[in-house]
N, CA, C and O atoms as a GROMACS GRO file, in nm:
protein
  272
    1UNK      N    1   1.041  -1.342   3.560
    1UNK     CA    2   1.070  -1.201   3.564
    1UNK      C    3   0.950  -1.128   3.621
    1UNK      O    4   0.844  -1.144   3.561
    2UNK      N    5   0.950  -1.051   3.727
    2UNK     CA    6   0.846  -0.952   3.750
    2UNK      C    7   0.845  -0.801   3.690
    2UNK      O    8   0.948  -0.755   3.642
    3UNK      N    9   0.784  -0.763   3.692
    3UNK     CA   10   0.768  -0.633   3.646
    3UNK      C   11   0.739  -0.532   3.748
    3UNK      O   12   0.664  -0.560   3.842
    4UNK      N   13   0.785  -0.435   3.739
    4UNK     CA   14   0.812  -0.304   3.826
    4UNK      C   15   0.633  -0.248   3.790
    4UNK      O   16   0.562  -0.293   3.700
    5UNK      N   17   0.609  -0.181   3.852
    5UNK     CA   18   0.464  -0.100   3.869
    5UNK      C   19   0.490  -0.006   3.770
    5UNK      O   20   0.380   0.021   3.722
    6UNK      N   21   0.596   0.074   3.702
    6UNK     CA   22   0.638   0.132   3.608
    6UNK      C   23   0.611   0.097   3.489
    6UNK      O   24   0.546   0.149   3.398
    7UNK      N   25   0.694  -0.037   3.507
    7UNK     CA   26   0.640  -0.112   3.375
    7UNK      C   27   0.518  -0.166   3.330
    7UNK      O   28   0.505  -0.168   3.208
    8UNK      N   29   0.443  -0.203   3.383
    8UNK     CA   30   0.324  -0.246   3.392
    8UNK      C   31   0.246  -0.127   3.339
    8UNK      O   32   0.208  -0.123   3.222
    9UNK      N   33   0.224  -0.030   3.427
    9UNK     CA   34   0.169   0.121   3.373
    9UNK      C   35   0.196   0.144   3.205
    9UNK      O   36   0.116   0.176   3.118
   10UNK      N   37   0.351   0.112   3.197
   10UNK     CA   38   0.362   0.215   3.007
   10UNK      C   39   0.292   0.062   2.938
   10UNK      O   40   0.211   0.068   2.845
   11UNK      N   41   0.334  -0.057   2.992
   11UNK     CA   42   0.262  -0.178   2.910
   11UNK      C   43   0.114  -0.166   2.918
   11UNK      O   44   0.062  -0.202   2.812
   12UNK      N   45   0.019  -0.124   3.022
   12UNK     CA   46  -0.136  -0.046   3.025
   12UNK      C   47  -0.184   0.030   2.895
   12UNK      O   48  -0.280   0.013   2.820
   13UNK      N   49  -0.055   0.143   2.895
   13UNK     CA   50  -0.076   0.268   2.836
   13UNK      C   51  -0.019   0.237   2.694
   13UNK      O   52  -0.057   0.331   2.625
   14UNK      N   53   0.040   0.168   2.633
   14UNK     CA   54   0.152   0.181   2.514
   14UNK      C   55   0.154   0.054   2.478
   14UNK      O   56   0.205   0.036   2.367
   15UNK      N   57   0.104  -0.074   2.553
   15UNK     CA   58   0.120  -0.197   2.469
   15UNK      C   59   0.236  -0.267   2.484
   15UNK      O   60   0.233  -0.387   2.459
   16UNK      N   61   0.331  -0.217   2.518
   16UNK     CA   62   0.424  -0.292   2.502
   16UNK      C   63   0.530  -0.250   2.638
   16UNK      O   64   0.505  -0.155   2.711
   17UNK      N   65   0.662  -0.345   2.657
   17UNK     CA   66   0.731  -0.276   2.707
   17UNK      C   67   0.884  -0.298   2.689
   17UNK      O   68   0.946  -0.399   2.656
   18UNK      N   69   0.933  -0.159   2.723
   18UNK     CA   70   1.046  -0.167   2.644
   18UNK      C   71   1.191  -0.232   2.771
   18UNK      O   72   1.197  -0.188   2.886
   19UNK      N   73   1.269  -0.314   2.730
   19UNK     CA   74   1.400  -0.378   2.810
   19UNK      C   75   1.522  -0.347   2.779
   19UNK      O   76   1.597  -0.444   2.766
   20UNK      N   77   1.581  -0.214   2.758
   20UNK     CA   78   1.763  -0.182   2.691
   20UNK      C   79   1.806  -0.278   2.760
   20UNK      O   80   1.787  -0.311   2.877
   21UNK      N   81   1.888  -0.338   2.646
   21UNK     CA   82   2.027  -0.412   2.677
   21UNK      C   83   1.999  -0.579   2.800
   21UNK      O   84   2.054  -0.628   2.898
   22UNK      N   85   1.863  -0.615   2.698
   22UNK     CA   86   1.831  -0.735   2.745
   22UNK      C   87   1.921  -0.839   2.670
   22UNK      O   88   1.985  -0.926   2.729
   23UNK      N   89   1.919  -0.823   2.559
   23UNK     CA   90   1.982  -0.912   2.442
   23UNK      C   91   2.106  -0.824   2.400
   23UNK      O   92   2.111  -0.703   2.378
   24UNK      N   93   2.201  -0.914   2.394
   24UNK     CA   94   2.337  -0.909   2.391
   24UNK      C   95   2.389  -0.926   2.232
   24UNK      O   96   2.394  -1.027   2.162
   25UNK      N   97   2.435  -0.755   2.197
   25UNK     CA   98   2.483  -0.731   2.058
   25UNK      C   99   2.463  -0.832   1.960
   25UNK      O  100   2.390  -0.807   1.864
   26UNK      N  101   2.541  -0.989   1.979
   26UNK     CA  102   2.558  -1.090   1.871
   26UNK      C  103   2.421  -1.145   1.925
   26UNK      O  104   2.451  -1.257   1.885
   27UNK      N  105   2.304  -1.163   1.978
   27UNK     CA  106   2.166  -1.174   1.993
   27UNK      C  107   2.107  -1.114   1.896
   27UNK      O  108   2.019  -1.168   1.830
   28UNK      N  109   2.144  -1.008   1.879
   28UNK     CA  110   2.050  -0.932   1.830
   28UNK      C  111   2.038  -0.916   1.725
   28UNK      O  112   1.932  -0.883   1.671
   29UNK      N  113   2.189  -0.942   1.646
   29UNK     CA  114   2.243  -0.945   1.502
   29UNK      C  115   2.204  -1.076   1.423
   29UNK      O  116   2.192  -1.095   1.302
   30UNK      N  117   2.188  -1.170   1.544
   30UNK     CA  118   2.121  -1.262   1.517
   30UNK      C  119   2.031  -1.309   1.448
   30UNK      O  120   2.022  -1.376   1.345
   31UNK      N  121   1.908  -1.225   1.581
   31UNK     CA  122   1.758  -1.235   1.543
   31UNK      C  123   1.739  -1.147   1.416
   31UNK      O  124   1.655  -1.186   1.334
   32UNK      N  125   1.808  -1.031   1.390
   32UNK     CA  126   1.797  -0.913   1.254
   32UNK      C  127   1.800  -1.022   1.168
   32UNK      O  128   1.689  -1.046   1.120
   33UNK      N  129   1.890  -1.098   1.132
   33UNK     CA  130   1.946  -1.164   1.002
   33UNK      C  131   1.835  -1.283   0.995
   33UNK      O  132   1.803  -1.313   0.880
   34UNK      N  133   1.766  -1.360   1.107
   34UNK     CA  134   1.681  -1.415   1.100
   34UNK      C  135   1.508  -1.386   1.069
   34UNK      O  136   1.424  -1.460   1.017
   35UNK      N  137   1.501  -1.276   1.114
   35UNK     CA  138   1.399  -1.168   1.063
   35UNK      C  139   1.400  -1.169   0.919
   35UNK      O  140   1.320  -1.243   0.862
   36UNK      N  141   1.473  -1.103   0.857
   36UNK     CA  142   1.537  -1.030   0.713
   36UNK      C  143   1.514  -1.143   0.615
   36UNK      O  144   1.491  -1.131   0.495
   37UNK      N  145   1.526  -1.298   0.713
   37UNK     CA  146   1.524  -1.394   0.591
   37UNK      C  147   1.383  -1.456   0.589
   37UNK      O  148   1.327  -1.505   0.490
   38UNK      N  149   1.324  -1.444   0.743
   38UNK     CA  150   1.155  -1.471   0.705
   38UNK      C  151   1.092  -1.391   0.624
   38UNK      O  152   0.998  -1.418   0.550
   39UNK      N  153   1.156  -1.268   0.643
   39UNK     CA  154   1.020  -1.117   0.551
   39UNK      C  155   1.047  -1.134   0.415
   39UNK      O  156   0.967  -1.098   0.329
   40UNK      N  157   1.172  -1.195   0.386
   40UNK     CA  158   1.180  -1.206   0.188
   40UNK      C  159   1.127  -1.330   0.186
   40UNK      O  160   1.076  -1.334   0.074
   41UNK      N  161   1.099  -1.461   0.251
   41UNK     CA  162   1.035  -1.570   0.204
   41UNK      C  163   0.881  -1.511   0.158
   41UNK      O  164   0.823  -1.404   0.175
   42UNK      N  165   0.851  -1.626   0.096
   42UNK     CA  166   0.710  -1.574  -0.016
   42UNK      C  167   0.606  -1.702   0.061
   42UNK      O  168   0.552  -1.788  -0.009
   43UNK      N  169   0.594  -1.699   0.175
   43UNK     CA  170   0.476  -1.778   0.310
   43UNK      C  171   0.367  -1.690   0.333
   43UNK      O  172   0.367  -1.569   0.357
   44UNK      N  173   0.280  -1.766   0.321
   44UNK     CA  174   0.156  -1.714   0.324
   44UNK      C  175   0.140  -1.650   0.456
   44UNK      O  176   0.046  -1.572   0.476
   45UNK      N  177   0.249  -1.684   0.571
   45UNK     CA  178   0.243  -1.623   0.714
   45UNK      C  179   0.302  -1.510   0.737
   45UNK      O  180   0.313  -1.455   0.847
   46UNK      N  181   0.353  -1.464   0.608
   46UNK     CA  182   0.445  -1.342   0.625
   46UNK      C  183   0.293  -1.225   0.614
   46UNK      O  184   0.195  -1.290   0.578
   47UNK      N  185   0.260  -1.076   0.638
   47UNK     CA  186   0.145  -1.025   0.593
   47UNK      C  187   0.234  -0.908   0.515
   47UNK      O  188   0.346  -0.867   0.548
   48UNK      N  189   0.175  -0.878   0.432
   48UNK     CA  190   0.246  -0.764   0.328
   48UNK      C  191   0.133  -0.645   0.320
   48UNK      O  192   0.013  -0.650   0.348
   49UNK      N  193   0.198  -0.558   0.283
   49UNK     CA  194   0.141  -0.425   0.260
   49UNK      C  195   0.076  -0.389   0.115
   49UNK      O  196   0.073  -0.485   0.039
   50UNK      N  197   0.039  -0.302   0.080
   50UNK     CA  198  -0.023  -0.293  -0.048
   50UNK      C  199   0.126  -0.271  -0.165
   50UNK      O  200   0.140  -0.268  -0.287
   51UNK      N  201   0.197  -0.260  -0.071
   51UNK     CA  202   0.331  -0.175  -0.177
   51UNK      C  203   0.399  -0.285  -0.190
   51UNK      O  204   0.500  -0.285  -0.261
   52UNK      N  205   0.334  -0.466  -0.086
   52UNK     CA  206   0.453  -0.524  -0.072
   52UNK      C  207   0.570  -0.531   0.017
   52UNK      O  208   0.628  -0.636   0.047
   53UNK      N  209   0.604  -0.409   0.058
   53UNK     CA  210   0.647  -0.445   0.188
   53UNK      C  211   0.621  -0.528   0.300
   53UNK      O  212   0.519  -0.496   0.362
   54UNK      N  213   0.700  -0.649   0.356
   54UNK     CA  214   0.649  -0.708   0.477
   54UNK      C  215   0.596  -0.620   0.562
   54UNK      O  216   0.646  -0.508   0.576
   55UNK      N  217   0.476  -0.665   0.637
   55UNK     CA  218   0.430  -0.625   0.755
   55UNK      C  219   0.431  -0.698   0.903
   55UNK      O  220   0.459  -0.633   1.004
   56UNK      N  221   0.399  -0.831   0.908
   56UNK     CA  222   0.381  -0.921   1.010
   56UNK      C  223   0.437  -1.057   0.968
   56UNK      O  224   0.409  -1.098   0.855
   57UNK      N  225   0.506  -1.124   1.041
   57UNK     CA  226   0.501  -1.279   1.046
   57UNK      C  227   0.471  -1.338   1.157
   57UNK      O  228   0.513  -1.330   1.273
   58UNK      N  229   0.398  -1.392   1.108
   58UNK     CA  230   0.323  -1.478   1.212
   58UNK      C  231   0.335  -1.649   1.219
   58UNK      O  232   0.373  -1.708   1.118
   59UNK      N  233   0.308  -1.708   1.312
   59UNK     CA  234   0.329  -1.830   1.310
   59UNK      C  235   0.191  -1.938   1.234
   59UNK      O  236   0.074  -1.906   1.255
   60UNK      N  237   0.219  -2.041   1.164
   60UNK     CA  238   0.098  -2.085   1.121
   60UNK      C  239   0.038  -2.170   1.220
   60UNK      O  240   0.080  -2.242   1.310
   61UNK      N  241  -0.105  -2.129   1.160
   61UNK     CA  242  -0.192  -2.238   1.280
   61UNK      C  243  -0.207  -2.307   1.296
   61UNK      O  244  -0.255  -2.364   1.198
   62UNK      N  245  -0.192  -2.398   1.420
   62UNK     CA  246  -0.142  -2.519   1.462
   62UNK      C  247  -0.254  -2.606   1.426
   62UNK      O  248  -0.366  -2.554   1.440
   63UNK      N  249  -0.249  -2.740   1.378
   63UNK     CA  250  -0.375  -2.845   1.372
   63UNK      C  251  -0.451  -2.880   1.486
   63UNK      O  252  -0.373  -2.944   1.556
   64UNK      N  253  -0.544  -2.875   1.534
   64UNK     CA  254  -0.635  -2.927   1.642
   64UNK      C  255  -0.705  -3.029   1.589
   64UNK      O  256  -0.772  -3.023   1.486
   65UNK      N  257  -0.686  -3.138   1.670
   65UNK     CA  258  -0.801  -3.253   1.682
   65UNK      C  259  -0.903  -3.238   1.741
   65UNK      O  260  -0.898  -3.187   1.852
   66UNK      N  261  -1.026  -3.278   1.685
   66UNK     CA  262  -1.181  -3.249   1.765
   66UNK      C  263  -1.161  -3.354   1.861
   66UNK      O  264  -1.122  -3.467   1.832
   67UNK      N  265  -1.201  -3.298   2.021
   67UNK     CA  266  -1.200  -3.376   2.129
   67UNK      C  267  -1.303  -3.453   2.121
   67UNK      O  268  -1.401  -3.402   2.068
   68UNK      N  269  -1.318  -3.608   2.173
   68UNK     CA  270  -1.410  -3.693   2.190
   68UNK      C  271  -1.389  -3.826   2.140
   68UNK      O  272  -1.476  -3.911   2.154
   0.00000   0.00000   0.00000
């Protein structure tokens, strides 16, 4: 995928960028329901807020072998 000079600019400015109607309704209902069930698991990769609320899930860190 390339990116338009547009996009690139608000991803500069804002971090991120936004794609309407990349992912297709039952995609999306998908990923929600798959979301919803990582943020109630109790994984140390989930990050929570002071109130408890999920904040981040993140993936755990992968094992590395020392080269040599």
């Amino acid at each position: 995928m390339n990116l338009t000079p547009e996009q690139i600019k608000a991803f500069d400015e804002q971090g991120y960028v936004f794609f309407p109607n990349c992912f297709a309704e039952e995609e999306v209902a998908v990923l929600r329901s798959e979301a919803d069930k990582i943020f109630r698991s109790n994984r140390q990769e989930v990050w929570r807020e002071k109130s408890g609320a999920p904040r981040t899930a993140s993936p755990p860190t992968p094992i590395t072998r020392p080269s040599g």
